[in-house]
N, C-alpha and C positions, 0 to 999 in steps of 0.2 A: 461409415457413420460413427462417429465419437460416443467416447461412453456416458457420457452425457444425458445422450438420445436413447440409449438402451436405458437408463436410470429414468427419463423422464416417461418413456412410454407408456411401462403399465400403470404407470401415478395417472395418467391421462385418461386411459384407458379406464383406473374404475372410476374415476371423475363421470365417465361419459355415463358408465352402466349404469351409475346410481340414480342419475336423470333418465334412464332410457326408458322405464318403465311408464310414465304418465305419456312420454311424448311420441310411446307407438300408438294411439289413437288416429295420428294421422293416416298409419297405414290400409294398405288396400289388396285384395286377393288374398294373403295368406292370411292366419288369423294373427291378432294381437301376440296370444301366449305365441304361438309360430317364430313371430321374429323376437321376439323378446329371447326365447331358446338360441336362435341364430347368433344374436349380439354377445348371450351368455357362452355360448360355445366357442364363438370367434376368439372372445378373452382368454377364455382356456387355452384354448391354441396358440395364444400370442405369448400368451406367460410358458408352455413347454416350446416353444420355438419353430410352430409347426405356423410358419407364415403364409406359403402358400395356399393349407388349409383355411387359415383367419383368411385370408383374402375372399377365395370363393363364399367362404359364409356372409360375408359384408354384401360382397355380391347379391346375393339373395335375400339380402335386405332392403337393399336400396329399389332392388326391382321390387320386392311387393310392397316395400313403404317409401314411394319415390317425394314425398314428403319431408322425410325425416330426418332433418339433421346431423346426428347423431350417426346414423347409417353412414354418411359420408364422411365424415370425421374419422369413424372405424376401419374405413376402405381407405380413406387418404391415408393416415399414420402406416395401415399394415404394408399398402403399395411403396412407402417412405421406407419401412426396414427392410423390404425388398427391394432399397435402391431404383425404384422405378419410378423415378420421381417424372418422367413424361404422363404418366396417370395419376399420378399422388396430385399433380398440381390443379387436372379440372373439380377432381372429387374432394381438394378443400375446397375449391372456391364455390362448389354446389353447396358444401356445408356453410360457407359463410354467407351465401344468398339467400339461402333458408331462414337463418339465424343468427344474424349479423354481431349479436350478444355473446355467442358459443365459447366458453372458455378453450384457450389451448388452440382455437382453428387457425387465427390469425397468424399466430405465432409458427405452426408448423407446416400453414402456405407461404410464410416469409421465408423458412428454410428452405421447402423445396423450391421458390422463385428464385433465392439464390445460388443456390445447387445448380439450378438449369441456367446460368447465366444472367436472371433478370436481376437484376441488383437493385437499381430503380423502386421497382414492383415488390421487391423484396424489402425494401426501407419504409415503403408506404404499409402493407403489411403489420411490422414489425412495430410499425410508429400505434397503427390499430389497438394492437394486441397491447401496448403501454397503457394506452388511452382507456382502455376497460381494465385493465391491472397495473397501477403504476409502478406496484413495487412484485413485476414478475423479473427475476436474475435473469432468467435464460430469455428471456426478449429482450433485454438491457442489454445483453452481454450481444447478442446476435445481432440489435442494430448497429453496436460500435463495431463488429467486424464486418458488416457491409457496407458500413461508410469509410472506414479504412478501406474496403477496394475497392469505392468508388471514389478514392483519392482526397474524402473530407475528412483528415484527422481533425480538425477544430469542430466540426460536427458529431463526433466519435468519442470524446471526451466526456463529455457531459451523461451520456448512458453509461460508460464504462467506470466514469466516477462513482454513479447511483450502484451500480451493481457490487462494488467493490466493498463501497459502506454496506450492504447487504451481506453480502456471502466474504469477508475481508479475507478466507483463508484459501481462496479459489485459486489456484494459480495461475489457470487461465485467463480468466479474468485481470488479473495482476498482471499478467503479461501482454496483455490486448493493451490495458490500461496505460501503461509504460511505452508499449512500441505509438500510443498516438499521440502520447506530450512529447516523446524525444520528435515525433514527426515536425508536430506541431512548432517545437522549440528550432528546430535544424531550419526552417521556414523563414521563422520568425530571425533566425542568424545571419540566413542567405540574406535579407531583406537589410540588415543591420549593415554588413558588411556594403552592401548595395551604394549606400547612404555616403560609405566616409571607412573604406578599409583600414583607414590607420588612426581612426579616432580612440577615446579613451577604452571607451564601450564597449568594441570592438576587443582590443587586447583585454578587457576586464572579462567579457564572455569567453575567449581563449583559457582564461586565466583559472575560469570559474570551469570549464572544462577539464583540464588537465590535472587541477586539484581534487574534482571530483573522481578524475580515473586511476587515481593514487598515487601521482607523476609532480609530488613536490618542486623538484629539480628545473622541471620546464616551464610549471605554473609561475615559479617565482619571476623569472625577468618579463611575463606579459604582464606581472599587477606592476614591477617597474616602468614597464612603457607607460601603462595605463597612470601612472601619478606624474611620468613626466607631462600629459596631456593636462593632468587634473590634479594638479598638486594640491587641493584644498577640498577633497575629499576626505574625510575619515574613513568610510568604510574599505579605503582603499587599503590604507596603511594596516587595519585590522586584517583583512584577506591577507596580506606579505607576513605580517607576523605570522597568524597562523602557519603558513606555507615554511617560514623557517626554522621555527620551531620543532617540524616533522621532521628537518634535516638536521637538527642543533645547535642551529645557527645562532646561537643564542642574543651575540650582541647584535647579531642584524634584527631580531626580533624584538631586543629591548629598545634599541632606535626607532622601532617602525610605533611601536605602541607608546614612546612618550609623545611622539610624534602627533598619532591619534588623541591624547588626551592633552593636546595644545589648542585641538580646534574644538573638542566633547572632554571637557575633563569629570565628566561621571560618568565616561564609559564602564560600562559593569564591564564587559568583555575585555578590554586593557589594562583595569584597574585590576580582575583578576587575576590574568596571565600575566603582568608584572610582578606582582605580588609573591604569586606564585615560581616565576623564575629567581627571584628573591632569596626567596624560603629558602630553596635549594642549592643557590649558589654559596649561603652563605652570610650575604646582606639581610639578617633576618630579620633586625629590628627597623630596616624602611620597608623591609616586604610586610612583615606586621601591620604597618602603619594603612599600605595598600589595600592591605586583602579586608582591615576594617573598613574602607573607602567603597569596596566591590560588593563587599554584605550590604551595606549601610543604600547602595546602590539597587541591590534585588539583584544581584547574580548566581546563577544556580545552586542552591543551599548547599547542598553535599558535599561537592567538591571545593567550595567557598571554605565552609566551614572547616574540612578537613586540613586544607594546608592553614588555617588560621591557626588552631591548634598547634597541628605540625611546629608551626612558627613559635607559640606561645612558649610548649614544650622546650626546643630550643633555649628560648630565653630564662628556662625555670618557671615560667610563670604558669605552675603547675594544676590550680584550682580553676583557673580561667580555661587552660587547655582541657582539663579533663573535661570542659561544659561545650567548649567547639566541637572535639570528638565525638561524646557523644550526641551531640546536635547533627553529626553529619550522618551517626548510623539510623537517623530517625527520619532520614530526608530523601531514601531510595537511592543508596548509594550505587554505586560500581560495585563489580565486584573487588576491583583495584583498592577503590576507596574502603571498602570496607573492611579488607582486609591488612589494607594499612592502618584503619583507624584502631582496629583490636590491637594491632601490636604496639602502637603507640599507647595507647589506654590500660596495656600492658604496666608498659615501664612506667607512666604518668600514674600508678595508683601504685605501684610498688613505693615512689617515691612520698608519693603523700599517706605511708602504710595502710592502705586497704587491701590488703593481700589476699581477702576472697574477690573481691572486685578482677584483683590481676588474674586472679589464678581461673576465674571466668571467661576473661578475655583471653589469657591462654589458650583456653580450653575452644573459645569457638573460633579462633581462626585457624587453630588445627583442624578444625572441623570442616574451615573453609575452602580449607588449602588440599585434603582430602575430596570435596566436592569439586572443587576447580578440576575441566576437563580441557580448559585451555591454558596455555603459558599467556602468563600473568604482562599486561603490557609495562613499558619504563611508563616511569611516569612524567615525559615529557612527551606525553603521545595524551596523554589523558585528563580530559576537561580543555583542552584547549580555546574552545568556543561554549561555552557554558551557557 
């Protein structure tokens, strides 16, 4: 049993105790205070790990309060951490016929239903248990992994989504999450390729794979196939830039992106990374010209701004840079960025004698550079797709 289940138990558990007191009424032969002591006892035992004690006390609950919800609830959950889910599964579904409202019952019959193999029965359960809690994690999270092995990833997403927005730092969760869109995606591939193996689509989804698995190299000749299909795509040309760029391919990248801004010429995306290849090669006064085309457009402020400067600087044009620079460290930079924009903002106020200004920006990119726990990436690897 996952730790999970040891975590949610006793939360259950005093959940249950707290309501136990008004709804031993129903009970019969023992007295009230009787089993009331039994349920209180049982918890005890469940919290020091003494299960098969909690069990017999449950036991003795349900026999003199064969009414009581609650009684079953405490027998099902204890027979569940005793892995005895062949009796954990009547003594929820007694608790949930009793009490078809019962926080927690539906949910941890939909476990042991799918522990025992019902899957099925375990979806329908677990759908219950949504339906009176929409926002329970661990019935969100448990339906998307039994419709995952009942082979519905397109079914499994939509719980695993809700749960993830809930609890975003779960990893489990994040993992369920992931394995049913790759499912779902691989499907929806199979299907694609089904259609037209050698259409654009086709090599575009290749394309979009192998750039996502860090595999520049191979991605690049599927977005080529892909624009021999569909030459009058832009987004295609942007994917190829991108992809050569990682490799440095620089002119193949300034090819691909004037290209794109032949058919979109306010792509922010092109007009950036032009720009920016620009700045850097050395063409700074049309990269300049660019990178005001890519602001002017809404492309991502920070690294926008930063090689504007960069460029301005270049050109002397020292009062204007110093306003892009610090315009980029106000816009949640990289850490890349930011630490280039200090050192630029460095020399750009040396120049314009502000020399506490420098000696500031001195001061926090040592700072930065001290914080930094990773090697700092080139900067043709950064902002690429803005």
């Amino acid at each position: 049993m996952g730790m999970w289940m040891k975590r949610a138990f006793p939360a259950a558990l005093a959940a249950l105790f707290a309501a136990a007191g008004p709804l031993c009424a129903q009970q019969s032969g023992a007295s009230q205070a009787q089993v009331v002591r039994w349920m209180r006892e049982g918890s005890a035992d469940v919290h020091q790990g003494n299960f098969a004690a909690a069990e017999s006390l449950f036991q003795r609950v349900v026999k003199a309060a064969p009414e009581l919800s609650d009684g079953y609830l405490g027998l099902g959950l204890t027979q569940l951490r005793l892995d005895n889910v062949t009796a954990a599964i009547p003594s929820l579904k007694r608790a949930v016929e009793l009490n078809s409202q019962l926080p927690g019952a539906h949910l941890f019959l939909g476990i042991a239903q799918y522990q025992a193999g019902q899957a099925s029965d375990a979806a329908d359960s677990l759908k219950a248990e949504i339906a009176l809690n929409p926002n329970n994690v661990e019935a969100l999270r448990w339906l998307g992994v039994v419709e995952l092995g009942l082979g519905h990833p397109g079914q499994a997403t939509e719980p695993l989504d809700e749960a993830a927005q809930l609890a975003p730092k779960d990893p489990n969760i994040l993992y369920y999450k992931a394995r049913a869109h790759i499912l779902l995606a691989e499907d929806a591939y199979r299907q694609l390729v089904a259609l037209d193996p050698d259409s654009a689509l086709v090599h575009r989804a290749r394309g979009d794979m192998l750039a996502n698995s860090g595999q520049p190299e191979k991605a690049i000749p599927e977005y080529e196939a892909a624009i021999q299909k569909d030459p009058r795509n832009p987004d295609l040309y942007e994917l190829l830039g991108e992809q050569n760029q990682k490799v440095n391919r620089l002119d193949a990248a300034v090819a691909a992106y004037e290209t794109e801004l032949k058919m979109n010429r306010n792509s922010a995306v092109a007009l950036y990374n032009l720009g920016k290849i620009k700045v850097d090669s050395g063409d700074t006064a049309v990269g300049v010209a660019l990178l005001r085309r890519a602001q002017a457009a809404h492309a991502v402020a920070a690294p926008t701004d930063y090689y504007l400067g960069l460029g301005l600087a270049k050109l002397n044009q020292n009062e204007e840079a110093a306003h892009w620079l610090e315009s980029a460290l106000e816009n949640h930079p990289s850490s890349f960025v930011e630490q280039g924009a200090n050192y630029q903002l460095a020399r750009v106020y040396q120049k314009l004698h502000r020399e506490a200004d420098a000696q500031h920006a001195l001061a926090r990119l040592k700072e930065l550079k001290a914080e930094s726990a990773k090697t700092i990436p080139r900067a043709d690897q950064i902002g690429v797709n803005p």
